[in-house]
C-alpha positions as MATLAB code, in Angstrom:
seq = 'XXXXXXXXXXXXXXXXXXXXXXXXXXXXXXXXXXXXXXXXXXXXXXXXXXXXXXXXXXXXXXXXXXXXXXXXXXXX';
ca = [
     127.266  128.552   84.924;
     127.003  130.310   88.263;
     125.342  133.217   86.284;
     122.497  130.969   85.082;
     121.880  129.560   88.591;
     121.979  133.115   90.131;
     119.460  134.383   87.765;
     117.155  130.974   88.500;
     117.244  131.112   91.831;
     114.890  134.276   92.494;
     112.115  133.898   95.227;
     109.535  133.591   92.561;
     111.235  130.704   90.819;
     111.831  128.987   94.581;
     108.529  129.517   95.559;
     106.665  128.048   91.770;
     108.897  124.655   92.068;
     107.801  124.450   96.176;
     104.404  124.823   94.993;
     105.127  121.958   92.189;
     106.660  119.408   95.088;
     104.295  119.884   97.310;
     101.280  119.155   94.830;
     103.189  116.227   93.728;
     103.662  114.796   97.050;
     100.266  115.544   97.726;
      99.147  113.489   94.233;
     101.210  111.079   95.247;
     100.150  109.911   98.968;
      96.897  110.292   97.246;
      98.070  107.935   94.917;
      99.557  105.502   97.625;
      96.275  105.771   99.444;
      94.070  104.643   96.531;
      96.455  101.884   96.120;
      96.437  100.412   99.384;
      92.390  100.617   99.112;
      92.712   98.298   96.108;
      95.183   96.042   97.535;
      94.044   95.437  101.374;
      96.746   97.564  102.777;
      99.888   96.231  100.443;
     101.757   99.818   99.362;
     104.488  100.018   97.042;
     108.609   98.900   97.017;
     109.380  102.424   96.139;
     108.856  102.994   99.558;
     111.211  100.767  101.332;
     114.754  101.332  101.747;
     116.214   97.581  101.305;
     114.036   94.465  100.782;
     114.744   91.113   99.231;
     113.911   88.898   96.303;
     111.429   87.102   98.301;
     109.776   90.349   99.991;
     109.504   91.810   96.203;
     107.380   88.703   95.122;
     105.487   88.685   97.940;
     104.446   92.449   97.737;
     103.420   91.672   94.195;
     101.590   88.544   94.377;
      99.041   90.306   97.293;
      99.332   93.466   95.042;
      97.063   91.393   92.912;
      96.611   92.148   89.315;
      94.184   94.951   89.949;
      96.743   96.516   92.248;
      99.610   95.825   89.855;
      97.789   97.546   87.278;
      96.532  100.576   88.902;
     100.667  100.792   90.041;
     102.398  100.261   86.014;
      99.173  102.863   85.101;
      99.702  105.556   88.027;
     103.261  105.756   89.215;
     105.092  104.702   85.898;
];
């Protein structure tokens, strides 16, 4: 087990999956961006670290169904 991870964990390897999480970070604020364009500002629940029952059908209704779809299409 420790071999395998030893033999992974070269600087070329390190620096190809940086490269990968920083162009998906970069998709995704891109992502977010375009989103909150649709909707008027309203982002996504991935984002928040505790909300409620009410808050989640609140962020959805003002999502819209334009926003809601551009979300289920993009990030899922």
């Amino acid at each position: 087990m420790f071999g395998a991870i030893n033999k992974l964990s070269n600087m070329k390897s390190v620096s190809i999956l940086l490269i990968i999480f920083l162009c998906s970070m970069f998709i995704m604020r891109s992502a977010i961006s375009t989103l909150k364009g649709i909707t008027g500002g309203i982002g996504i629940l991935d984002l928040h670290f505790s909300y409620t029952v009410q808050e989640i059908y609140e962020t959805l209704f003002l999502q819209g169904v334009a926003g809601r779809s551009y979300y289920l299409t993009t990030f899922l």
